[in-house]
N, C-alpha and C positions, 0 to 999 in steps of 0.2 A: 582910579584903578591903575594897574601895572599894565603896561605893553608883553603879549604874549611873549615877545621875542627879545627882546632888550632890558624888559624888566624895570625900565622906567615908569615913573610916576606920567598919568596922563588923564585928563579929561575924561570922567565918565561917559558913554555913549559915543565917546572917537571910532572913528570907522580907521584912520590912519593914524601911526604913531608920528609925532612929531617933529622926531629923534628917527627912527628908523626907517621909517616911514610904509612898512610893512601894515598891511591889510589885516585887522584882527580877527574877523571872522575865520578867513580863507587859513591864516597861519593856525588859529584854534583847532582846524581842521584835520589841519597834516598832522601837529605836534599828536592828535587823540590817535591818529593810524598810529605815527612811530611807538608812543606809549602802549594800545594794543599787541603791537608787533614784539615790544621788549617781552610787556608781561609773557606774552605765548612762546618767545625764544628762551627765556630766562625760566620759566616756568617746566620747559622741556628738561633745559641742561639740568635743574633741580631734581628731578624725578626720575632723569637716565642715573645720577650722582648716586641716590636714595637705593635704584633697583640694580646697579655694581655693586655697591655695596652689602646690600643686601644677599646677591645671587653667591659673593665672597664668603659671609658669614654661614650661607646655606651649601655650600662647597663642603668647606670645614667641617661644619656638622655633620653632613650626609659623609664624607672620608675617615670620621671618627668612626659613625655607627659600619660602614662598610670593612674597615680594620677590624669590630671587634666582632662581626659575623663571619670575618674572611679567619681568624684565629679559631671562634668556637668550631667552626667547619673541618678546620687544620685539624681538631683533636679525636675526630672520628674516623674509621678506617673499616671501610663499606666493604662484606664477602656478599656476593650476588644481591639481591633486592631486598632483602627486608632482616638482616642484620648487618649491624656494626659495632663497632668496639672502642673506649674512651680510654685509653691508658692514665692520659692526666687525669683524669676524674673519678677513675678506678670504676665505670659504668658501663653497660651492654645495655644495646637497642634493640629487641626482638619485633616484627611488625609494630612500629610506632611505641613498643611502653618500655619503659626505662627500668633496670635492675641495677642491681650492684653487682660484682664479682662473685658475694659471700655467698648472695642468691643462687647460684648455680649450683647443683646438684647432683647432674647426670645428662648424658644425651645420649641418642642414639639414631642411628640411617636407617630412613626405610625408603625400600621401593616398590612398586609395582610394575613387576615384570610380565613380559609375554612374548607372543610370536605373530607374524604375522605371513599367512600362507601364500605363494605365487604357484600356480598351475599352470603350466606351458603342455598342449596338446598338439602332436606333431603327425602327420601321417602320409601315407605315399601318395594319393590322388587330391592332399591340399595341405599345401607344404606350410601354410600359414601358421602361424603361434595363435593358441588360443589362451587366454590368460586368465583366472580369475583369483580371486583374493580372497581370503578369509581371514580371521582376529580371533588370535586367543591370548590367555592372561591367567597370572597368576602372582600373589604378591609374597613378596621376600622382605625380610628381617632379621634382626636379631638385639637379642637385649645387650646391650653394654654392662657392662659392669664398671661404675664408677661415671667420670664424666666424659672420656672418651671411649672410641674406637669406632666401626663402621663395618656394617653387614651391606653389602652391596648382591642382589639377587641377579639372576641373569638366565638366558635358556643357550644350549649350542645349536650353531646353524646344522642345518639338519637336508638331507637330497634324497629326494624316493623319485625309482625310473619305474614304471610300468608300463609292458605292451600288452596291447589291443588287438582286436579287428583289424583288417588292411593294414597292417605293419604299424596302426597309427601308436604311439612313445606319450606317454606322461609323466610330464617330470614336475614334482614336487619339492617347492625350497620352502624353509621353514626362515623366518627371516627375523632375532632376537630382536623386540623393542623395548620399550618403556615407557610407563603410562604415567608413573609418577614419583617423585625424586622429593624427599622431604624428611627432615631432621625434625626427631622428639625430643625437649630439652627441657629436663627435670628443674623447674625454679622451684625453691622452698617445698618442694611435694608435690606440689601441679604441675601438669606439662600442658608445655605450651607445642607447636608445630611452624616452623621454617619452611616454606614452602619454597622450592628449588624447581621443580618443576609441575605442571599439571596437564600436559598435554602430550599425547603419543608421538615418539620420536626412534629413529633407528637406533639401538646400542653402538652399530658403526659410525654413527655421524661426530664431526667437531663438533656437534651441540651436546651430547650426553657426556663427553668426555670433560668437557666444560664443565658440567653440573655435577659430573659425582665428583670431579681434584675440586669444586666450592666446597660443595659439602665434607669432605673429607677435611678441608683447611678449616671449615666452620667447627667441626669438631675437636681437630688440634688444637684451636685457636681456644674453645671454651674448655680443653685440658688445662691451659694453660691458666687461662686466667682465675679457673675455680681455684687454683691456690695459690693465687699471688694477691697481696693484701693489698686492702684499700684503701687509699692516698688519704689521709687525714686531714692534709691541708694542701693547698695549690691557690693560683693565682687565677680570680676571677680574668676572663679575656679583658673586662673596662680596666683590669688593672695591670694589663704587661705595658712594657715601656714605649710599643711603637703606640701604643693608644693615649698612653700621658703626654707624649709628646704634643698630640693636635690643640691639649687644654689649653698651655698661654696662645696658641695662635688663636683660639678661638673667642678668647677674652679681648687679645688685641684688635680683632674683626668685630665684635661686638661693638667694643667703644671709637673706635673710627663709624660704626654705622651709627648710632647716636650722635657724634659729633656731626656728621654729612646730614641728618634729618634736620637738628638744630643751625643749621648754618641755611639760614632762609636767604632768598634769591632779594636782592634789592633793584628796582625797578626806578632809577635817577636817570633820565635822559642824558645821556652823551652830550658837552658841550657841542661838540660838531654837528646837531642836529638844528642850533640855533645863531649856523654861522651862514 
């Protein structure tokens, strides 16, 4: 047999080598740690090499698919929640479904207006404000003719003073709201509904002023487009140039990661473990 450590030819069943005179058993014993020890170091560095490379190539990829989500996104051009508009693509998004330009046909604003009442009761032996409320309502329109314009409904603030008994004063304000804010938009002969608003709001508040210049933009905006034609051709997003660009890196990340799997760890003890 060979001496674990010198690799000299030696008497089968030698407890000592000759030559070295190293202990076979006991040296058999260290060299299996060091050998265990490589495989688990080497076997690490292999498999950290494997999942860089890998987390590189899944970089790339996920930066391709994120450019060409971040472009399709770029082409739509969102008025309030549930339309938007594709110029590249010559497309309109009404709650979730998709038309074309040519599709358009006509729209129009409707509201539902109202008032809503404050009662302040005032009088000389209890000077306290008594206040109470009341809701009324009534809904406003009008047809468009063609694909735009805009009937916008509304009531005027309104003040009734009345006296009482003991001097007491009631004063009534009539106070314009709105119940609901939403565009009719003729596709191919059907109307669909743009909902802009569906809950009661002051006429005087930043919120309604907000919703009727959407709606009014929503309208301009589908004058506009029911006669502008529809793009024949355009460049898919996988195909503008910042997306082509990721291909050879993603091909050169590909075959560095096939070479780093193929490149298996060899497990040769270090001469300096047998000095």
């Amino acid at each position: 047999m060979k001496c674990v450590k010198c690799k000299k030819t030696i008497d089968d069943g030698d407890i000592f080598c000759g030559y070295c005179g190293i202990n076979q058993e006991k040296f058999r014993k260290y060299i299996n740690k060091v050998e265990t020890k490589i495989h688990k170091d080497r076997d690490k560095q292999y498999d950290n090499n494997v999942k860089n490379a890998q987390n590189k190539l899944k970089n790339l990829q996920d930066g391709k698919k994120n450019e060409i989500n971040r472009i399709a996104r770029s082409r739509w051009k969102l008025i309030g929640d549930n339309f938007s508009y594709n110029m590249t693509e010559g497309k309109i998004n009404i709650n979730g479904q998709l038309y074309i330009f040519s599709d358009i046909k006509g729209a129009e604003i409707k509201t539902n207006d109202g008032f809503r009442t404050i009662t302040n009761t005032t009088g000389t032996y209890n000077q306290k404000a008594r206040k109470n409320a009341s809701l009324g309502g009534a809904v406003a329109g009008g047809l468009i003719l063609g694909p735009v314009g805009a009937v916008v409904g509304g009531s005027t603030l309104g003040k009734t003073t009345t006296k009482g008994k003991n001097n007491q004063v009631t004063t009534s304000n009539e106070i314009p709201v709105c119940h609901h804010i939403g565009i009719d938009v003729n596709i191919k002969g059907f109307n669909t509904e743009i909902v802009l608003l569906s809950n009661t709001i002051d006429q005087s508040s930043s919120q309604y002023s907000n919703k009727i210049n959407d709606a009014q933009r929503i309208v301009d905006t589908l004058r506009t487009l029911s006669t502008t034609p529809v793009p024949q051709k355009w460049l898919k997003p996988e195909e503008e140039q910042s997306v082509l660009e990721y291909d050879p890196q993603i091909e050169k990340a590909a075959k560095e990661l096939q070479k780093t799997i193929e490149d298996k760890p060899n497990y040769d003890i270090p001469e300096r473990y047998y000095q």
